[in-house]
mmCIF file of the C-alpha atoms, coordinates in Angstrom:
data_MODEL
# 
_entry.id   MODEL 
# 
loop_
_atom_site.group_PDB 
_atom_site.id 
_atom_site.type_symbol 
_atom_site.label_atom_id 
_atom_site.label_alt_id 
_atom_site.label_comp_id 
_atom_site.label_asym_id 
_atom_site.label_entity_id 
_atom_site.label_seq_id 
_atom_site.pdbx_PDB_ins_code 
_atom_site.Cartn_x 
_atom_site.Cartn_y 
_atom_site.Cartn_z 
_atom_site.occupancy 
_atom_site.B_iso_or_equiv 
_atom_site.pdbx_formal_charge 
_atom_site.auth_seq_id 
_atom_site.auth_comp_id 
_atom_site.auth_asym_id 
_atom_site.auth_atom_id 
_atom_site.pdbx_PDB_model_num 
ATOM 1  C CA . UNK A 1 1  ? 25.394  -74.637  -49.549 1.00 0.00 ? 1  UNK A CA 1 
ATOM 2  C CA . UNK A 1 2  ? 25.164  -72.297  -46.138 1.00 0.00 ? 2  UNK A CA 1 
ATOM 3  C CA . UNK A 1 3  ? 26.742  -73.336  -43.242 1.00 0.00 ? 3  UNK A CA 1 
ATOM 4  C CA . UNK A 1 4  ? 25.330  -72.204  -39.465 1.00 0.00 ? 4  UNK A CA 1 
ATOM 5  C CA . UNK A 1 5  ? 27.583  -72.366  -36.593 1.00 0.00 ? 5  UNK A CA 1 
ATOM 6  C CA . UNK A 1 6  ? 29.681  -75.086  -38.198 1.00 0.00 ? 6  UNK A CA 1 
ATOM 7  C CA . UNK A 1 7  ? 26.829  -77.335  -39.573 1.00 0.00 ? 7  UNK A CA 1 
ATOM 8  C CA . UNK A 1 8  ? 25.769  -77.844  -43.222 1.00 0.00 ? 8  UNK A CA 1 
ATOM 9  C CA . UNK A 1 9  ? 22.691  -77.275  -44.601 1.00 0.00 ? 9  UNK A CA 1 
ATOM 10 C CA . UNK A 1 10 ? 21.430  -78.861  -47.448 1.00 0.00 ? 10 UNK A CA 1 
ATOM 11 C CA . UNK A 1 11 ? 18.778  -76.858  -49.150 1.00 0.00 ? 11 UNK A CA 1 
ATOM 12 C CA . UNK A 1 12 ? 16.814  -78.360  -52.437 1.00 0.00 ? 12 UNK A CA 1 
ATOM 13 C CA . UNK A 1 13 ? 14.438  -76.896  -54.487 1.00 0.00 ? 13 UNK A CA 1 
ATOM 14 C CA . UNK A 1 14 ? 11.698  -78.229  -56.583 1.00 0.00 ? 14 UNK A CA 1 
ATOM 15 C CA . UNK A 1 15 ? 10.740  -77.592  -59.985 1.00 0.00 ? 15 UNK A CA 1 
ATOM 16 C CA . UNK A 1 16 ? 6.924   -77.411  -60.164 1.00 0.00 ? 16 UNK A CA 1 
ATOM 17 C CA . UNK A 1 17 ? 4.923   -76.783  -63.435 1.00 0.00 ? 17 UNK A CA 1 
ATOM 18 C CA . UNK A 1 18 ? 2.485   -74.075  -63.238 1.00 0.00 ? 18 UNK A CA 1 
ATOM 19 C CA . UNK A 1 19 ? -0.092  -74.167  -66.030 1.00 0.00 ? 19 UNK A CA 1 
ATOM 20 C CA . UNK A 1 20 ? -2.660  -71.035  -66.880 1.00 0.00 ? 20 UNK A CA 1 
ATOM 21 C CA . UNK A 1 21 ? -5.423  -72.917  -64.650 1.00 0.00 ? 21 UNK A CA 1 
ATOM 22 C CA . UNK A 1 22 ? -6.935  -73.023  -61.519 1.00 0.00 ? 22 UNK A CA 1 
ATOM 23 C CA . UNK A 1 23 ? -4.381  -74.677  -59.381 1.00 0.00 ? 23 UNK A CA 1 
ATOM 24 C CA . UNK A 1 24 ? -1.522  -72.591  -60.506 1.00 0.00 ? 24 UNK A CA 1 
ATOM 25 C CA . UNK A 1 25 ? 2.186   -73.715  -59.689 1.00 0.00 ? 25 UNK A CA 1 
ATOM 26 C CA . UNK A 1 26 ? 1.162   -76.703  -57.383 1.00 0.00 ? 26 UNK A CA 1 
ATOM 27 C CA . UNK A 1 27 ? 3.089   -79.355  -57.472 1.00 0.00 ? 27 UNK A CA 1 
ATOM 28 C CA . UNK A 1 28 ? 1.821   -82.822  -58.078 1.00 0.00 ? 28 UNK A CA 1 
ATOM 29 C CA . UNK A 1 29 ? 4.955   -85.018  -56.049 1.00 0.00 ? 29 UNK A CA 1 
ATOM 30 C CA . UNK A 1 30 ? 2.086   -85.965  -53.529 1.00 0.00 ? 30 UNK A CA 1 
ATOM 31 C CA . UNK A 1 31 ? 0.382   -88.021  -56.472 1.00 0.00 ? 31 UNK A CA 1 
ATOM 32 C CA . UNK A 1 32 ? 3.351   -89.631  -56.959 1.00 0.00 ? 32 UNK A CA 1 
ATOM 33 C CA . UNK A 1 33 ? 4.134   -90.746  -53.172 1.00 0.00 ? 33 UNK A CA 1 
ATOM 34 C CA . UNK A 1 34 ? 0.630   -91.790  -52.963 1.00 0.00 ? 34 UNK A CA 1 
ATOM 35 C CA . UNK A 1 35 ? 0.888   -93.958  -56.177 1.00 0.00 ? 35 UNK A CA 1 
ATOM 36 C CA . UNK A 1 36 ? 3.879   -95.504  -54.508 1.00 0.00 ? 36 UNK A CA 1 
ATOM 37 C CA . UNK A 1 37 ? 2.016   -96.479  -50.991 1.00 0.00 ? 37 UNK A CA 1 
ATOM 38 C CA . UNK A 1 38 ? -1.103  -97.642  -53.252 1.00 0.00 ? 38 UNK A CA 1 
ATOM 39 C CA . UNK A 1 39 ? 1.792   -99.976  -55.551 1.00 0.00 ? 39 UNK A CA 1 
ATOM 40 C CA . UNK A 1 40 ? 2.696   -101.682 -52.166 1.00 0.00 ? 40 UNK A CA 1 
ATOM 41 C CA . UNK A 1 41 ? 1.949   -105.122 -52.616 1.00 0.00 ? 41 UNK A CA 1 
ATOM 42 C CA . UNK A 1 42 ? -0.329  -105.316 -56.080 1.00 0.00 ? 42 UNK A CA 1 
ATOM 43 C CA . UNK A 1 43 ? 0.432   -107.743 -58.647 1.00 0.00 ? 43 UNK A CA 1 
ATOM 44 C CA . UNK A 1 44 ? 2.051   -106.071 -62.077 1.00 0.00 ? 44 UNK A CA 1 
ATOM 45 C CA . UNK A 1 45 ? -1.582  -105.375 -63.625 1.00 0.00 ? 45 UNK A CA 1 
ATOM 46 C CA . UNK A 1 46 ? -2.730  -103.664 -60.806 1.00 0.00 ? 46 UNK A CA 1 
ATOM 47 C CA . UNK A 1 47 ? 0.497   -101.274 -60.954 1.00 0.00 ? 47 UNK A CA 1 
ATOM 48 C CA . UNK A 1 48 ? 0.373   -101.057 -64.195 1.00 0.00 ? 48 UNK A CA 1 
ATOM 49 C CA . UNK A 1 49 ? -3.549  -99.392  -63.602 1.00 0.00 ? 49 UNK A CA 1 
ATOM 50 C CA . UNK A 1 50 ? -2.033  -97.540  -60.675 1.00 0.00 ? 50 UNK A CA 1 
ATOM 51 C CA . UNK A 1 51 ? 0.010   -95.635  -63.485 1.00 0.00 ? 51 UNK A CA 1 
ATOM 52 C CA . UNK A 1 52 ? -2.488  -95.133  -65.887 1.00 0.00 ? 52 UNK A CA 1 
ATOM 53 C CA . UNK A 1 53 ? -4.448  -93.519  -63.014 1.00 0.00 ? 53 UNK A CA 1 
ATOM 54 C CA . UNK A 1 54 ? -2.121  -91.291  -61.728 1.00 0.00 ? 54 UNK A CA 1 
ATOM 55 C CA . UNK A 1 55 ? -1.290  -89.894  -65.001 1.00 0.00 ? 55 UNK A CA 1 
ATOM 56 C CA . UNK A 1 56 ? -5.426  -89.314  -65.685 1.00 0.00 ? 56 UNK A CA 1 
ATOM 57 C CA . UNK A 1 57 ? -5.957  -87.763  -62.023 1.00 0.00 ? 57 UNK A CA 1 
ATOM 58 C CA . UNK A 1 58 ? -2.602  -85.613  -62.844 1.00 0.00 ? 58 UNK A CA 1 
ATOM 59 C CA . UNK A 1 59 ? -3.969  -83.670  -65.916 1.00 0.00 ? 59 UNK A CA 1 
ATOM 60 C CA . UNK A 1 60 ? -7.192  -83.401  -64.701 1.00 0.00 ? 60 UNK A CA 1 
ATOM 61 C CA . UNK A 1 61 ? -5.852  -81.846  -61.079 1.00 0.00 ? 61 UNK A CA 1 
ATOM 62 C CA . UNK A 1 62 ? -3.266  -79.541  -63.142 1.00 0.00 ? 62 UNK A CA 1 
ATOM 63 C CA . UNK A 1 63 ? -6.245  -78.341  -65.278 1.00 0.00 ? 63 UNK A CA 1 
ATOM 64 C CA . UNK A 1 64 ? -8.305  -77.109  -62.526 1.00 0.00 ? 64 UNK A CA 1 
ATOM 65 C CA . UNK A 1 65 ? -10.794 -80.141  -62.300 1.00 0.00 ? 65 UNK A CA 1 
ATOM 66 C CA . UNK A 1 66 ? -9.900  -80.455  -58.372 1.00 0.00 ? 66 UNK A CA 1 
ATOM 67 C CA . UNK A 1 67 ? -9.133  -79.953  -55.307 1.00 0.00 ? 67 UNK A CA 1 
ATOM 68 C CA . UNK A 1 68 ? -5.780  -81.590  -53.909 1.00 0.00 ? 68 UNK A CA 1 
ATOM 69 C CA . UNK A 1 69 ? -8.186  -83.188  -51.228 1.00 0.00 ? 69 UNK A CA 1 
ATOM 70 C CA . UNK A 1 70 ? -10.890 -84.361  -53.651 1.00 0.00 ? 70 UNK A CA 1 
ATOM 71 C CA . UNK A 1 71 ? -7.913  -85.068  -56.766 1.00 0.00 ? 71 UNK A CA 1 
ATOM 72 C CA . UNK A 1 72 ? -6.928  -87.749  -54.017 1.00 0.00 ? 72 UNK A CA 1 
ATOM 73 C CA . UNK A 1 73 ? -9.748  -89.187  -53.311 1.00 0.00 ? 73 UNK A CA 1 
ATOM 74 C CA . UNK A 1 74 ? -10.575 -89.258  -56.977 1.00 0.00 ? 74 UNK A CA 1 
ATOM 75 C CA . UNK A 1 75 ? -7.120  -91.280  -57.317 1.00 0.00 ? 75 UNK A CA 1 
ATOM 76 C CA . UNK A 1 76 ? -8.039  -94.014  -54.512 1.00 0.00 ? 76 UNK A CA 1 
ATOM 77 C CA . UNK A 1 77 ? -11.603 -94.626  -55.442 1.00 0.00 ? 77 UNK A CA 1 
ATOM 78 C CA . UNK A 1 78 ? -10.604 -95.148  -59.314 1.00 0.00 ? 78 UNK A CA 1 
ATOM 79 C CA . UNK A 1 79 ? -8.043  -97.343  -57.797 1.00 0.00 ? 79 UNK A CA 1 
ATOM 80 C CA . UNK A 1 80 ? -10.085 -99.190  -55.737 1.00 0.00 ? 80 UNK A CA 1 
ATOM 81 C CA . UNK A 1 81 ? -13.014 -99.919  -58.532 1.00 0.00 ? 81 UNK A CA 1 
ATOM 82 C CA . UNK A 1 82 ? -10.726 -100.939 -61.036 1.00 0.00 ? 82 UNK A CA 1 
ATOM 83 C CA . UNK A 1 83 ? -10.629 -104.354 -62.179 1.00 0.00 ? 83 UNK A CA 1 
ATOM 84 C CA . UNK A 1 84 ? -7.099  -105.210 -62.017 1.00 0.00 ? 84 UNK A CA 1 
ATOM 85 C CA . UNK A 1 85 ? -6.493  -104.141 -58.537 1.00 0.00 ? 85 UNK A CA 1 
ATOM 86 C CA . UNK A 1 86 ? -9.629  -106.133 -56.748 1.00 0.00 ? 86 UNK A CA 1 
# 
């Protein structure tokens, strides 16, 4: 911990996992807030999906397959179509 001019400063770190791929040493934690906003309110099945989703859009983002932009729109329009969360 630092201190500056009397005050604390709390300084964290994240570990992020940086495969051999396109999107090297991004993390994914904005996945995981959106999966939280997009749990808001949905019955169990449709969290449930919400999880299974999330960890599909996750690989395929960490392997390259997109952009953080179009991984999250990926994310919401699965959500949206599937079955448990109409």
């Amino acid at each position: 911990m630092s201190t500056r001019s009397g005050t604390a400063l709390n300084l964290s770190f994240a570990i992020v996992h940086c495969p051999n791929s396109y999107n090297l040493c991004v993390s994914t934690d904005f996945f995981d807030r959106l999966a939280a906003q997009l749990r808001a309110n949905k019955n169990a099945a449709c969290r449930r999906a919400i999880q299974r989703i999330l960890d599909l859009v996750k690989k395929d983002y960490e392997a390259g397959g997109h952009s953080p932009t179009e991984a999250e729109r990926e994310f919401r329009r699965l959500v949206e179509n599937d079955e448990a969360c109409k």
